[in-house]
C-alpha positions in Angstrom: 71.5 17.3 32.5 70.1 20.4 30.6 71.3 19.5 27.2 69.5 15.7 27.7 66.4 17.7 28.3 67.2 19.9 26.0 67.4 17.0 23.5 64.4 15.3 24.7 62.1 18.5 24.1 63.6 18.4 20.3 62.9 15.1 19.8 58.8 15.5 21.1 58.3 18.4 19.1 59.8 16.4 15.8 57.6 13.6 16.7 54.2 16.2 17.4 55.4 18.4 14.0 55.3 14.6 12.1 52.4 13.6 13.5 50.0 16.5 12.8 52.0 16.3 8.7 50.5 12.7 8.6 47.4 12.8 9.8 44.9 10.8 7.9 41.7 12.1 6.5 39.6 9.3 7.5 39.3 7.9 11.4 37.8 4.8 11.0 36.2 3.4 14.3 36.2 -0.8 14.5 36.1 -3.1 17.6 38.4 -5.3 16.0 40.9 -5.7 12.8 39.0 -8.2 11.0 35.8 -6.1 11.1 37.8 -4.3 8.7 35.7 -3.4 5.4 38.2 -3.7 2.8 35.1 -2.4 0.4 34.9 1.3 2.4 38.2 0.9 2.6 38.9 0.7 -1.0 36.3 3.8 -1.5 38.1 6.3 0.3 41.2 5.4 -1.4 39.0 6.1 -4.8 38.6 9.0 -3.2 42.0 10.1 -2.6 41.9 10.2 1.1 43.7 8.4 3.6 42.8 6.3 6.6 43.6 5.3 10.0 41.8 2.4 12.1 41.3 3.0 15.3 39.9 0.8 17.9 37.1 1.6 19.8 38.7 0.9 22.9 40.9 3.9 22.3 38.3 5.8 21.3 38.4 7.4 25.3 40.4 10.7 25.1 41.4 10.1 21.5 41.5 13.7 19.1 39.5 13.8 16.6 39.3 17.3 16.0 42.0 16.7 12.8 40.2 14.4 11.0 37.9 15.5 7.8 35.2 12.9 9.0 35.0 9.7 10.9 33.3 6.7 9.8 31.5 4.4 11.9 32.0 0.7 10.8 29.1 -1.9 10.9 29.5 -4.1 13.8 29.1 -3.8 17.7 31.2 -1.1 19.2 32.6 0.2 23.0 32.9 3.1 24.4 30.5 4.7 21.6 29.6 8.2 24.1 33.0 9.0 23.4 32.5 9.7 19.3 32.6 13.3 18.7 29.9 12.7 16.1 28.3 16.2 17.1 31.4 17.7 16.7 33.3 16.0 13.8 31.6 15.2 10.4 30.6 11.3 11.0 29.4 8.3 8.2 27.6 6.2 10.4 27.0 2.1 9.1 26.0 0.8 12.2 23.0 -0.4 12.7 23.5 0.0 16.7 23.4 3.4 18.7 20.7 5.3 16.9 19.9 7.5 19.8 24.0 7.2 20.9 24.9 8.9 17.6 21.5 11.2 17.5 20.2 10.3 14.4 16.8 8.5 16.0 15.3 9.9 19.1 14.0 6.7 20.5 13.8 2.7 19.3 16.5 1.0 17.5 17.6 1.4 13.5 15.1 -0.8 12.0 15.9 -3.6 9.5 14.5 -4.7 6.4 15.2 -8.1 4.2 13.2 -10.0 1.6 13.1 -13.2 -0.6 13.6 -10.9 -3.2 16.5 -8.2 -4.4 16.1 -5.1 -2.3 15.7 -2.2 -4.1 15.6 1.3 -2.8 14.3 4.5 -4.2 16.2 7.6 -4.9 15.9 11.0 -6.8 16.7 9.0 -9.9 13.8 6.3 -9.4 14.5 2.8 -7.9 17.8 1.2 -8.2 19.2 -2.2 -7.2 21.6 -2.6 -4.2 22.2 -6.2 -3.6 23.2 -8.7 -6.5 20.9 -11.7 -5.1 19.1 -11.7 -2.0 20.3 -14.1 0.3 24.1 -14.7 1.9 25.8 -17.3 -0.1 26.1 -19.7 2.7 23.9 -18.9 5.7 20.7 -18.5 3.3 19.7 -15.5 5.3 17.8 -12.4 3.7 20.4 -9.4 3.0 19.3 -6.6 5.1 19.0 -3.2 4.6 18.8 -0.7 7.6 16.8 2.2 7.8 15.8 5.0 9.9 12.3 5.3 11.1 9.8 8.3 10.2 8.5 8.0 13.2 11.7 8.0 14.9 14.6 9.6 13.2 16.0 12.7 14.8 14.3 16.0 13.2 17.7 16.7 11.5 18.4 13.2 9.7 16.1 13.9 6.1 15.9 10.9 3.9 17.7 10.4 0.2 16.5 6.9 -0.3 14.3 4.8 1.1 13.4 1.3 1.0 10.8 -0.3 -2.2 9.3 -3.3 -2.6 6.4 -4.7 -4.2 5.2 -0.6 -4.0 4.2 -1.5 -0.3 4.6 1.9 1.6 8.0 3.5 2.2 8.9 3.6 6.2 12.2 5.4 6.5 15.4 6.5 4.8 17.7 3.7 4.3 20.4 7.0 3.3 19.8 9.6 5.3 21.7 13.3 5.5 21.7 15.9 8.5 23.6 19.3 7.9 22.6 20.4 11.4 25.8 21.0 12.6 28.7 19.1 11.2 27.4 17.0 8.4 26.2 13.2 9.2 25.0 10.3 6.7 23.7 7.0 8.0 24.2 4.3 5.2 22.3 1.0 5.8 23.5 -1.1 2.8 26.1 -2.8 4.7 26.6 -5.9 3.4 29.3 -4.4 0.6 30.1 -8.1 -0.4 27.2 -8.0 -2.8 26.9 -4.2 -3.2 26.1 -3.6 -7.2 27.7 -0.7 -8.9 25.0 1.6 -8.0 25.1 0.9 -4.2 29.0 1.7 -4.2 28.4 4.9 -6.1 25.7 5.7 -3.3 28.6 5.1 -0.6 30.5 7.6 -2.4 27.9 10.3 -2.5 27.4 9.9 1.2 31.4 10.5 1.8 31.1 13.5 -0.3 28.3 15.1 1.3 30.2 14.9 5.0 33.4 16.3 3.4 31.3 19.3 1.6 27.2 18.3 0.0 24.4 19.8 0.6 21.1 17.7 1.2 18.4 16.5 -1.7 15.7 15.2 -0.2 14.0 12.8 -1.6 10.6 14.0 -3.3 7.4 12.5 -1.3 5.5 9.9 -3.7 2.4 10.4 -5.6 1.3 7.2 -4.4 1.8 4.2 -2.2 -0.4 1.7 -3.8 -3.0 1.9 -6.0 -6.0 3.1 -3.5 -4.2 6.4 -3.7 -4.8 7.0 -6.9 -8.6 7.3 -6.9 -11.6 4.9 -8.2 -12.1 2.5 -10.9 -14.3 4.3 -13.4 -16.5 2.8 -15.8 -18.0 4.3 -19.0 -20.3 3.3 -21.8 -21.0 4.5 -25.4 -22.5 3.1 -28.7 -20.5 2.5 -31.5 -23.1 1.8 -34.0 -25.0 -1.3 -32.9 -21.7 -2.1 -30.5 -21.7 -1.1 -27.1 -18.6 0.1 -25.9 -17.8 -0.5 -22.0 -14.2 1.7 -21.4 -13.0 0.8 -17.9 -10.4 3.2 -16.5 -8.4 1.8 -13.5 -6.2 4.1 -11.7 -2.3 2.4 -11.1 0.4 3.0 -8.7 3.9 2.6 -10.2 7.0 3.4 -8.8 5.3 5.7 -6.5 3.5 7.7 -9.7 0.1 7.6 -10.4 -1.3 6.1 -14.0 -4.2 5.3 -15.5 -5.0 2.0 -17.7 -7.9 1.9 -19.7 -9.8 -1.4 -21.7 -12.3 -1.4 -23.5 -14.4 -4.5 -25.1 -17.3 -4.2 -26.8 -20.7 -6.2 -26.8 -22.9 -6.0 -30.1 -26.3 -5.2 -29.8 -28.9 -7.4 -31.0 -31.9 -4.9 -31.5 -29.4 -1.8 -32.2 -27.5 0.8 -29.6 -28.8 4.0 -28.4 -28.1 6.7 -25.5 -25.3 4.4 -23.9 -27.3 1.3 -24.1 -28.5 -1.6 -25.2 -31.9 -1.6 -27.1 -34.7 -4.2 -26.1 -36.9 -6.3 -28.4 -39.7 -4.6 -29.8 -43.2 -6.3 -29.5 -43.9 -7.3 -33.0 -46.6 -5.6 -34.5 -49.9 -7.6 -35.5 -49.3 -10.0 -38.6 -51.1 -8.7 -41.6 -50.9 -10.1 -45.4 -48.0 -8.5 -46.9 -44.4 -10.1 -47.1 -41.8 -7.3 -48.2 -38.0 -6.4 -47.2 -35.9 -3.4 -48.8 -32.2 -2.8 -48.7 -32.1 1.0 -47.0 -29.5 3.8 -47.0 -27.7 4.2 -43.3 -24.6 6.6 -42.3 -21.5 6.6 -44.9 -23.3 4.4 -47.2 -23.3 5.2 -51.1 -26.8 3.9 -53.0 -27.5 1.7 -49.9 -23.6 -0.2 -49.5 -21.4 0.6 -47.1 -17.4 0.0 -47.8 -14.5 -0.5 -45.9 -10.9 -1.8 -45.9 -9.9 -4.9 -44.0 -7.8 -2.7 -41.5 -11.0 -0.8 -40.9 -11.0 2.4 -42.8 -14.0 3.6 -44.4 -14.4 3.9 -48.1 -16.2 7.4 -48.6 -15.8 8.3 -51.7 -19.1 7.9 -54.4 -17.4 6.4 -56.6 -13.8 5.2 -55.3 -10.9 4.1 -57.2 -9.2 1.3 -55.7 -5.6 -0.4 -56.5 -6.1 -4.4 -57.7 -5.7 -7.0 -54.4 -7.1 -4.7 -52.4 -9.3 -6.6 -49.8 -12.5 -4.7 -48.8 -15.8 -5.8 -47.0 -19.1 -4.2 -47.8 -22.1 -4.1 -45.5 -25.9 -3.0 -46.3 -28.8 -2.6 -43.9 -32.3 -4.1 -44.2 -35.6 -3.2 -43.0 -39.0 -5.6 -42.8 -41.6 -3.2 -44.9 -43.8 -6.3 -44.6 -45.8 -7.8 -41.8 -44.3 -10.9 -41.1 -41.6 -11.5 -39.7 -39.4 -12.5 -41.7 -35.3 -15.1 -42.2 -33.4 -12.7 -44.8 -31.0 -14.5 -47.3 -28.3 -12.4 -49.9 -26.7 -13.1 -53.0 -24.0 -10.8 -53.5 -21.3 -10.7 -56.6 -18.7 -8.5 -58.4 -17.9 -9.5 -61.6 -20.0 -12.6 -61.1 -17.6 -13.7 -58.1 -20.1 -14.8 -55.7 -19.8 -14.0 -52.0 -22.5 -14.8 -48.9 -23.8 -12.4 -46.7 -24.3 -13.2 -43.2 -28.4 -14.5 -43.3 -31.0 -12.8 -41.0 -33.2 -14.7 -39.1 -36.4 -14.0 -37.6 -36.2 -10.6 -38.6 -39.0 -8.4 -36.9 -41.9 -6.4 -38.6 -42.2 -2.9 -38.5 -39.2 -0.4 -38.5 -36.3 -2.4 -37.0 -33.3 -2.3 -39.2 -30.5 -4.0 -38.8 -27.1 -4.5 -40.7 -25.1 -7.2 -42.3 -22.0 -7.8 -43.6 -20.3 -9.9 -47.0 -17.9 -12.4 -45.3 -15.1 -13.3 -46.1 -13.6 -10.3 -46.9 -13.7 -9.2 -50.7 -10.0 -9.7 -52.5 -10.1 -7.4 -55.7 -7.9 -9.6 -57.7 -9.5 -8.2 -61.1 -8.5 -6.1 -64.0 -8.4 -2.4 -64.4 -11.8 -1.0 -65.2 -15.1 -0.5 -63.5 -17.2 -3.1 -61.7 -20.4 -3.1 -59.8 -20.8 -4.4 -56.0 -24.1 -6.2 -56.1 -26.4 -7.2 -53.0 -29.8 -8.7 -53.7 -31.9 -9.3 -50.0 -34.3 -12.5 -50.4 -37.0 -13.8 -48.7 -40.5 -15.7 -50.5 -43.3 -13.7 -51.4 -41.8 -10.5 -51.9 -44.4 -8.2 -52.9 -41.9 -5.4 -53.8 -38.8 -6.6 -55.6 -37.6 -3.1 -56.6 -35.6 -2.0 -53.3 -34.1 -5.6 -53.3 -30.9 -4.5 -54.6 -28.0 -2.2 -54.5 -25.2 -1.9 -56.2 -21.9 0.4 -55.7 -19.6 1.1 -58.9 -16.2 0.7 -58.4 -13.2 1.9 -60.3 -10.0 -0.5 -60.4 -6.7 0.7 -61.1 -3.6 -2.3 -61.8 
């Protein structure tokens, strides 16, 4: 009788000593074995740890205390006030028991689909979890679970939270608490049509329980664009061009931006101090008919050049490369006292081009500027040439500051 119990005793402590050598890293809590992720299964075994299943209708006196965490499947559970998760480093996926597993202090886990792919938005900016939207058959939105703000337990801090459309954030859809032994709730559950990114997420969350620390996830700059101030609206003159520069502040993945446009209205009677001029009253007619071709700013004996792309020609006498394609402008004021419809005749090298006409063109000091269209193409010879403008109208009692001309040097 001794040596049976004797034997007995030898036999329970072989079984005990083998029991606590195997022990598996990972106590993975389901109601049943085809709730079974095969997915987080096959991430802890990246990991190198191993796993048991255990059903939660053993959960009731079960040990824990050997485990390095235990991870709480997605699905419906019993017996859930028996999980140690206070005690025991936990992953949580259910989207049941938020108050059970103190990670919300009131309400449920709130869910989150869309017509769209969910995003979420980390440290590292927004990143793609689901591959499509919908379920395959049932043609239902994927959903993503998330912890309130307004709920969540003080401990649980958020590491990414659910984006879309740049609609305000409302919670952390992976959330970390190192209050005690380490937690993470995941909420991208549906690992059939995890990306890449999401199952690298799952994997950060296991290794914070074993041993992370928390990063929080910055606050935005912005929620939508309201946050990033008022539109703001500015003019200036750009010669006779008003410029209207419109600066709209824009909220992008939760950073603030500004876009600016600007179009430009020409000025019939010129630009000054930010504005538009108005039409001078026209003086009283008196006998005299006379125009004159004026100097103005970067002009060189009353011409103005440029190159087609816009850059001015400054020099007094420039030296240009054959082909080149230019356009040359001149400014005219009505001396006379009539008003008066302007005409040109303009050449180089007795290549005509027209100037665009003038019509009605006030007495007194108005000025106002035209320009040779089309664009001049220098298709000549080395040497130097003169740019000629003559301004016509009848009866021109002073032909002598008709015309300018601007010499030229070509170089082929």
């Amino acid at each position: 009788m001794k040596k049976s119990v004797i034997i007995l005793t030898v036999m329970l402590v072989i079984v005990l000593l083998t029991s606590s050598i195997l022990a598996s890293d990972v106590a993975y809590i389901t109601k049943k074995n085809r709730d079974v992720d095969k997915t987080f299964l096959g991430v802890f075994n990246e990991l190198g740890l191993e796993t048991d299943i255990i059903f939660s209708k053993n959960i009731r006196g079960a040990d824990f205390s050997d485990y390095k965490f235990i991870f709480i499947g997605d699905g419906r559970l019993k017996n859930t006030e028996y999980i140690p998760v206070n005690e025991v480093p936990s992953v949580i996926t259910t989207p049941y028991y938020g108050k059970t597993f103190d990670i919300l202090i009131k309400r449920r886990i709130s869910k989150l689909a869309s017509n769209t792919k969910l995003s979420i938005r980390n440290r590292e900016g927004l990143v793609q979890v689901y591959t499509q939207p919908r379920f395959k058959f049932r043609g239902l939105g994927l959903p993503l679970y998330y912890l309130s703000d307004r709920y969540k337990s003080s401990s649980m801090e958020s590491i990414a939270v659910p984006f879309i459309n740049s609609r305000k954030n409302f919670g952390g859809v992976i959330s970390y608490s190192n209050s005690g032994p380490n937690k993470c709730f995941f909420g991208i559950t549906k690992t059939e049509y995890w990306t890449p990114e999401a199952r690298e997420l799952f994997k950060d969350c296991v290794e914070f329980v074993l041993e992370g620390d928390v990063e929080v996830i910055p606050e935005p700059e912005c929620y939508d664009n309201s946050d990033c101030g008022e539109v703001d609206v500015g003019l200036s003159c750009d010669g006779d061009d008003l410029v209207e520069r419109t600066t709209t502040p824009t909220c992008g993945e939760g950073v603030c931006s500004d876009v600016i446009t600007e179009t430009n209205s020409y000025c019939e009677f010129g630009c000054e101090n930010d504005g538009c001029l108005e039409e001078p009253e026209p003086l009283d007619l008196g006998e005299n008919h006379d125009v004159a071709l004026v100097d103005f700013n970067n002009a060189v004996d009353n011409i103005f050049l440029e190159y087609k792309n816009g850059t001015d020609i400054l020099d007094v006498k420039p030296v240009l490369n054959c082909g080149d394609v230019i356009k040359a402008k001149v400014k005219v004021e009505n001396q006379g006292d009539y008003n008066e419809s302007v005409s040109f005749n303009a050449f180089v090298n007795g290549i005509n081009f027209s100037l665009n006409d003038i019509d009605n063109l006030i007495s007194g000091a108005t000025t106002y500027r035209t320009s040779i269209t089309p664009y001049i193409n220098l298709s000549l010879s080395s040497g130097f040439y003169n740019i000629t403008v003559e301004a016509i109208i009848d009866d021109d009692v002073d032909l002598s500051d008709n015309i300018a001309q601007r010499e030229v040097q070509i170089i082929c």
